[in-house]
C-alpha positions in Angstrom: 20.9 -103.0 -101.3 18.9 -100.2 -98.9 17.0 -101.9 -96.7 14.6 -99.7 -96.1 11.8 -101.5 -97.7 8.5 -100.1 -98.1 5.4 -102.1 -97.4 4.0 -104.3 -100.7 7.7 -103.6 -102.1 9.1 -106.9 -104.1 13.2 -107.2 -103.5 14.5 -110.0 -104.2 13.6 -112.7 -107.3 14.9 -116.0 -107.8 15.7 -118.9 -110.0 13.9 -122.1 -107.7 15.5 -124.9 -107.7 13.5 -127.0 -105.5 10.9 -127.3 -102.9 11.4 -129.9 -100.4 8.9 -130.8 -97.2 9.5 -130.4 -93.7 9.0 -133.7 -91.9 5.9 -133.5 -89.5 5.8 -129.7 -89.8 3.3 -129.1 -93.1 5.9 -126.6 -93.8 7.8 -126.5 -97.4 11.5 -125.4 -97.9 12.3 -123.0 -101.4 15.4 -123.5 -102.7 16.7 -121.1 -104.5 19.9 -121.8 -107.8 20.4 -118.1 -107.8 18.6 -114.8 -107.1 18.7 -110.7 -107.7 17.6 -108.5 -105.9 15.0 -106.0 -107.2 13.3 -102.9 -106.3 9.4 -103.4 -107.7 6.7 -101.2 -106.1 3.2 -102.9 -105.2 4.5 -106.1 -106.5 3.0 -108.0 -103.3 -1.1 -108.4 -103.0 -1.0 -108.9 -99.2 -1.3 -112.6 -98.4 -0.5 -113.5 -95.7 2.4 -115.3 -96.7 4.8 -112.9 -98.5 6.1 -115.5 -100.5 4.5 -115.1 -104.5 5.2 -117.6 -107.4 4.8 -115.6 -110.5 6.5 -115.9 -114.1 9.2 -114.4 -114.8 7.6 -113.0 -118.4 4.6 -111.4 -116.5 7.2 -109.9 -114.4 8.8 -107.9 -117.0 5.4 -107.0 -118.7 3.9 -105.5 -115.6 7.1 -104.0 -114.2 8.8 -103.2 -117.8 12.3 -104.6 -116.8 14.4 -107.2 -118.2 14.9 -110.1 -115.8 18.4 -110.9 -117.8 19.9 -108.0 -117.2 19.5 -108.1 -113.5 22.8 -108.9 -111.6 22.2 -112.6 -110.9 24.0 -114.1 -107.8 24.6 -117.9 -106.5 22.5 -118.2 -103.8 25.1 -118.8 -100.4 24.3 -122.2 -99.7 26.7 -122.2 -97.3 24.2 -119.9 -95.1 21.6 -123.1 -95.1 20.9 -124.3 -91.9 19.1 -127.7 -92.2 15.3 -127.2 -89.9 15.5 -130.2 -87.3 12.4 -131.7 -87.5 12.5 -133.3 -83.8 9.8 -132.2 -81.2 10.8 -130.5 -78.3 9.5 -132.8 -75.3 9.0 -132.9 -71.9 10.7 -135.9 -69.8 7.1 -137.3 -69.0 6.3 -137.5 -72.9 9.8 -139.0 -73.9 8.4 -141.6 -71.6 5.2 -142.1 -72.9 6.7 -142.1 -76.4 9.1 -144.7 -75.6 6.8 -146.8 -73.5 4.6 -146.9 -76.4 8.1 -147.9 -78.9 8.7 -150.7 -76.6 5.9 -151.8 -75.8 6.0 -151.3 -72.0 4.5 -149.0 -69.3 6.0 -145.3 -68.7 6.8 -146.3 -65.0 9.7 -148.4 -66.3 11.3 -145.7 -68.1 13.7 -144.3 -66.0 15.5 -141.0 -67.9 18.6 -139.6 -66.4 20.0 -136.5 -68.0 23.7 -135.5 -67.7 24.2 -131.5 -68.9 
């Protein structure tokens, strides 16, 4: 595919196959069962996010093209890399967070770290 894409330009559709949360982030994962990629000029409307959810029907009407006869690809699963939702922390919030866990004071949380 060129990747010289110009601005508002759709290129790729796909075939969801599921949406699934990001712990403690209020951030959402798309999967995708397969995709195509596309060339569709002044498909996007500028959100910010350029991410759109449209029907495949309306699709074709707008952009007079037939989704089937796009060249439809697994998506490469293998490519996936799992977000980890664990905060980054400082040494003094570990603590905190810990203290707070147990049920003790910070002050006796000791944390040694061996790089």
């Amino acid at each position: 595919m060129d990747y010289s894409i110009e601005s508002g330009e759709g290129f790729l559709i796909g075939r969801v196959s599921g949406v699934d949360e990001v712990p403690e982030s209020g951030r959402y994962v798309i999967r995708f069962e397969e995709y195509a990629e596309v060339s569709l000029k002044s498909v996007w409307p500028g959100n910010r996010n350029p991410v759109a959810y449209v029907k495949m029907s309306n699709l074709e009407r707008d952009h007079q093209f037939a989704v089937e006869d796009r060249e439809w690809q697994p998506f490469p699963t293998d490519l996936i890399q799992e977000a980890d939702s664990t905060p980054a922390l400082t040494v003094d919030q570990a603590k905190r967070g810990l203290a707070k866990k147990l049920g003790i004071d910070p002050d006796c949380i000791e944390i040694r770290i061996n790089a």
